[in-house]
C-alpha positions in Angstrom: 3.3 -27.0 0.1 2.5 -27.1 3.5 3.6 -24.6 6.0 3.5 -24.4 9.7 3.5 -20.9 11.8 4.3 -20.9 15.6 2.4 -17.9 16.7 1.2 -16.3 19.4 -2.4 -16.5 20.2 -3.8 -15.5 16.9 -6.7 -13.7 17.6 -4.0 -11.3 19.1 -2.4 -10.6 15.9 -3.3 -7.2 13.6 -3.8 -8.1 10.4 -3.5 -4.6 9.1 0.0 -4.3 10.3 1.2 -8.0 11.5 4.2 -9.1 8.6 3.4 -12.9 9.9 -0.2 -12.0 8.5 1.3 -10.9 5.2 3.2 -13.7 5.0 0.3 -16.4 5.8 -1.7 -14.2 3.0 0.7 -14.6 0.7 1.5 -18.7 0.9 -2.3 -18.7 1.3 -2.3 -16.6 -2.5 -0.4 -19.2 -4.0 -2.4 -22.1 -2.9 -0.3 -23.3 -0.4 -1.4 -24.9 2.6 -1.1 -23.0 6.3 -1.4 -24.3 9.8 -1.1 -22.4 13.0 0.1 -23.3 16.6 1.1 -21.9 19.7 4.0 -22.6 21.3 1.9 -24.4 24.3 0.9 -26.8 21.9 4.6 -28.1 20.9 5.3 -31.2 22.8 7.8 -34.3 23.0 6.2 -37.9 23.3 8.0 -40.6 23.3 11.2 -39.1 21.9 9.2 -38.0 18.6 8.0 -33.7 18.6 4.8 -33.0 17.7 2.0 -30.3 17.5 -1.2 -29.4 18.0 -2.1 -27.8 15.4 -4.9 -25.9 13.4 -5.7 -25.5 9.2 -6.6 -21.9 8.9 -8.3 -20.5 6.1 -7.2 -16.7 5.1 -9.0 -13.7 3.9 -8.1 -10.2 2.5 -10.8 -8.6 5.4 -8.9 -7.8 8.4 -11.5 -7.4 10.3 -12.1 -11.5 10.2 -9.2 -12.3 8.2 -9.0 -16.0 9.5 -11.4 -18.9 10.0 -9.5 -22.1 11.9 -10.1 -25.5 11.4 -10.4 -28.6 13.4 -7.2 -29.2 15.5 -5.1 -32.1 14.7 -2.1 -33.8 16.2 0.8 -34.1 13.6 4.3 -34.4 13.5 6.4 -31.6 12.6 8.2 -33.4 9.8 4.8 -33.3 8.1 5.4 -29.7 7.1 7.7 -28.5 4.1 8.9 -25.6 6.6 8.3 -24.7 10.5 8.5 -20.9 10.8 9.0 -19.9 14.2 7.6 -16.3 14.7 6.9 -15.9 18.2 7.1 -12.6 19.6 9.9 -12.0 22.3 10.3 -12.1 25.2 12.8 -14.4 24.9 12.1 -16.5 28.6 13.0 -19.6 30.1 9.4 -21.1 27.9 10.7 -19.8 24.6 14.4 -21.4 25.8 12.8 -24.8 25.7 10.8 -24.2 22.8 14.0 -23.8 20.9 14.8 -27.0 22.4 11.8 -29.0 21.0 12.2 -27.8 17.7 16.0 -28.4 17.6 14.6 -32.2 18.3 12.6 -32.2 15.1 15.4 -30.8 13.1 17.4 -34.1 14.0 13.7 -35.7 13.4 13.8 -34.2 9.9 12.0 -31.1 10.1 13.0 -27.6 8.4 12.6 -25.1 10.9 13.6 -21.4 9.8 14.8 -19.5 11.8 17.4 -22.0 12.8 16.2 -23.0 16.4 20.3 -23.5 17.8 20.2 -19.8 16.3 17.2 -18.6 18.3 19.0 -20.1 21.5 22.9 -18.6 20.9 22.4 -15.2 19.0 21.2 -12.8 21.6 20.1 -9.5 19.3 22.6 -7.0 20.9 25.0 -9.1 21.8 24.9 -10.2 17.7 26.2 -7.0 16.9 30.2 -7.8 18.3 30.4 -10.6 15.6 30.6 -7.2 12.9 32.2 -4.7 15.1 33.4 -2.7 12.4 30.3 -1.3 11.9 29.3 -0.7 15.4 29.6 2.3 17.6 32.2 1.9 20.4 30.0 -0.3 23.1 30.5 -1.9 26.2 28.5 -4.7 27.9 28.7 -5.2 31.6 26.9 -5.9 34.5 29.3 -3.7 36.6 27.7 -0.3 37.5 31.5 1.5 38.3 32.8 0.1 34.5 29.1 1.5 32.5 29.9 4.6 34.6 33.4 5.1 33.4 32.3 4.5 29.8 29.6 7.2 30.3 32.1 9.5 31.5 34.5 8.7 28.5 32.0 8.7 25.6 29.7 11.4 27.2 26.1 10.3 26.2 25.3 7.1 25.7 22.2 4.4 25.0 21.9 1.8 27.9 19.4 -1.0 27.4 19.0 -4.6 28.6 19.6 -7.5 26.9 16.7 -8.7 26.7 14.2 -6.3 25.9 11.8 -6.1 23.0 10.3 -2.6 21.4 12.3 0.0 22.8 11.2 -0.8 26.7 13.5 0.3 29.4 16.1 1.7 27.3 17.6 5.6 28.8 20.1 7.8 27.1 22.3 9.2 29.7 25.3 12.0 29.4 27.9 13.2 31.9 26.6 14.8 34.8 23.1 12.8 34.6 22.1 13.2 38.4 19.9 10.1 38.5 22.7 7.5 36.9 23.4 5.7 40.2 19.7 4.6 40.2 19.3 4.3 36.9 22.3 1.7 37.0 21.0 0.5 40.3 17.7 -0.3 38.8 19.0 -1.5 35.3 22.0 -3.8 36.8 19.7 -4.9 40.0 23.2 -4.3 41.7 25.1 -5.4 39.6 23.6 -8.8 38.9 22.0 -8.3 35.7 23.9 -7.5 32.3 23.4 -4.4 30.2 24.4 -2.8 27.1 25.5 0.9 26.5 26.5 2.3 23.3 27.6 5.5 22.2 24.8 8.0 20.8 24.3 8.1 17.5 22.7 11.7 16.5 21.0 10.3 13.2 18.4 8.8 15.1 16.6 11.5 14.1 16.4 10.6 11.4 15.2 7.1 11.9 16.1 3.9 13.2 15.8 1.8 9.7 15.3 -2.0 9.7 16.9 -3.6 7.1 15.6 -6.8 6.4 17.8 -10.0 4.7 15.5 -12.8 3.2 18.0 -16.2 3.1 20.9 -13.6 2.1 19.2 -11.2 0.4 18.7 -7.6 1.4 15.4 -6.3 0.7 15.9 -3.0 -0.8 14.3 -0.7 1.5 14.6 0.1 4.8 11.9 0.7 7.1 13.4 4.3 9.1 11.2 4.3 12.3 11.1 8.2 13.3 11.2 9.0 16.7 8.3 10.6 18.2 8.5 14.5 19.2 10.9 14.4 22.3 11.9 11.0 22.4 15.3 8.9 21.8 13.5 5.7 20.6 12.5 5.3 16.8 10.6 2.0 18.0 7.2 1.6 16.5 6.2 0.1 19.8 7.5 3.4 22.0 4.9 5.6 19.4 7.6 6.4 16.4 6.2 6.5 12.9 7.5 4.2 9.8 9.0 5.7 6.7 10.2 3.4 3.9 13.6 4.5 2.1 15.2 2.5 -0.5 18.9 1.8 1.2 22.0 4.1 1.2 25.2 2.9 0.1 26.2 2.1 3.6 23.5 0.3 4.1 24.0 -2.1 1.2 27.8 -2.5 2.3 25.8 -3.4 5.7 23.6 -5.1 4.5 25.4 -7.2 1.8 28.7 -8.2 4.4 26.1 -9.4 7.0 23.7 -11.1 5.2 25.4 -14.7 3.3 27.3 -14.9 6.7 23.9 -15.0 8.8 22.5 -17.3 5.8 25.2 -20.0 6.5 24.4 -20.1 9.8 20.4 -20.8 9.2 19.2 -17.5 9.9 16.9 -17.2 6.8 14.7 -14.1 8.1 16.6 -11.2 9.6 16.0 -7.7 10.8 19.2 -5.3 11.4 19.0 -2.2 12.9 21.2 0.4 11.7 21.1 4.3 12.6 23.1 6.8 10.7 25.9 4.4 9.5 26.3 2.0 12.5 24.9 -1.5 13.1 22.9 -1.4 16.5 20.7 -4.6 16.3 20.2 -7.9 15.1 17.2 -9.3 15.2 16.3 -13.2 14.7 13.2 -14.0 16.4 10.6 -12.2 15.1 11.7 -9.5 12.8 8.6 -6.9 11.1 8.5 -4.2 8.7 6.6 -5.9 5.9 3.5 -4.2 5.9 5.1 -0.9 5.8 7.5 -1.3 3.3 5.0 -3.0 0.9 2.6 -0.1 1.2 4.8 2.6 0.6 7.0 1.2 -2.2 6.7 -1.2 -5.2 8.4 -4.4 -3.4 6.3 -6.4 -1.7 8.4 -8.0 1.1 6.1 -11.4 1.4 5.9 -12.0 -1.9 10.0 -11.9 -1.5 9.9 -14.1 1.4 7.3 -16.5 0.0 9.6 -16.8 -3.4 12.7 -17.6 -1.1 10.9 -20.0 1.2 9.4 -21.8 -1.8 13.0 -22.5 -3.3 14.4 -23.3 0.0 11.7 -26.0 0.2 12.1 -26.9 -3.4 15.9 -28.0 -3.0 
């Protein structure tokens, strides 16, 4: 088969780390056939989407782990499977992407994620559609309402909506003396709209990303421990990855979540779940794989490979 990954520049990516690498590794294993492109390179002519693409030939050194081939112009429908794994942020550029690719679904492409997913399921907002497992939360652009909610739940998580690896996130309690600003600056006065959510003590313990393969749970989390004196169990804000197979709440989770985000064309998803509440959902560019593979027996892109070979297959 032949598979296409929309990337970031990838000389940027880490291959000792990077789950889009362990993926590409793992197609490239099996003998299938992997092309690169960046999301630059996706364009429209005459009513037709099409690519710029590159062949890339995969190693096991990561210290030159690819080797790219001539670039070619091809449609997208030339692929067995588009896999969209752009990093976030998601901007007005990775809007239209969406856009393109939703063109060459109706062209005849297979795009996974689902590109009209990408677009309408913001990662905290996500979290409303299964509210029984969510702590009590409010979203609001209104500095006076988050202020309220501060004072009735008494320390709380406030983050923006769109923000990627734990940046600009604060935990605030009653009686914080800098809140005003910190709303101020967060809400740019009340024009921008932000999440808070009731602290959840188990962080401690790890913020664990749960990943679902087309409906499937794999069957351990990835608990990202919190660095000595900070909040955030984010990788990204210098937390440390455990793997853990997944607690009993997790699977219940884990297994309501995960046919319903299938049927809507989310085939790769990352939730986020600390202590026994859902806090994330992440669709555009979920990771975890490395980790989990090395410190357990399951090896996560061999799971996703399997899944997006039968997915092609049918």
């Amino acid at each position: 088969m032949k598979f296409l990954f929309i990337i970031d520049p990838i000389s940027t990516l880490k291959a000792y780390k990077d789950s889009t690498v362990a993926m590409m590794r793992e197609a490239a294993r099996r003998g299938h056939e992997i092309c690169v492109v960046r999301p630059i390179d996706v364009l429209l002519r005459d009513g037709v989407v099409m690519a710029d693409v590159c062949g890339v030939q995969i190693s096991d050194d990561d210290a030159n782990w690819y080797q790219l081939g001539v670039k070619l112009r091809l449609n997208l429908t030339a692929f067995e499977a588009v896999l969209m794994r752009k990093d976030p942020p998601f901007d007005t550029e990775y809007l239209y992407t969406t856009h393109l690719l939703s063109l060459a679904e109706q062209q005849g492409a297979r795009v996974l994620n689902k590109p009209s997913m990408l677009r309408d399921f913001n990662e905290k907002l996500a979290i409303a559609k299964f509210a029984q497992f969510t702590v009590p939360t409010l979203v609001s652009r209104r500095a006076a309402e988050i202020k309220l909610f501060v004072a009735e739940q008494d320390d709380v998580i406030l983050k923006p909506l769109d923000g990627m690896g734990g940046s600009s996130i604060f935990r605030v309690r009653t009686g914080e003396v800098n809140l005003n600003v910190i709303l101020e600056v967060m809400t740019q006065l009340n024009t921008r709209t932000i999440m808070a959510q009731r602290y959840i003590p188990a962080i401690s313990a790890g913020d664990k990303r749960i990943l679902l393969i087309n409906g499937v749970p794999v069957p351990f989390a990835l608990a990202r421990i919190p660095a000595s004196g900070e909040t955030r169990g984010n990788l990204a804000a210098g937390g440390h990855g455990v793997a853990q197979a997944l607690t009993a709440r997790d699977k219940e989770i884990a297994d309501t979540i995960a046919p319903v985000l299938r049927d809507m064309g989310l085939f790769l998803v990352g939730l986020d779940v600390i202590g026994d509440y859902l806090t994330e959902i992440n669709v555009t560019s979920p990771t975890g794989f490395v980790e989990i593979t090395q410190q357990t027996d399951s090896n996560v892109a061999s799971l996703l490979v399997d899944a997006l070979e039968q997915v092609c297959a049918c």
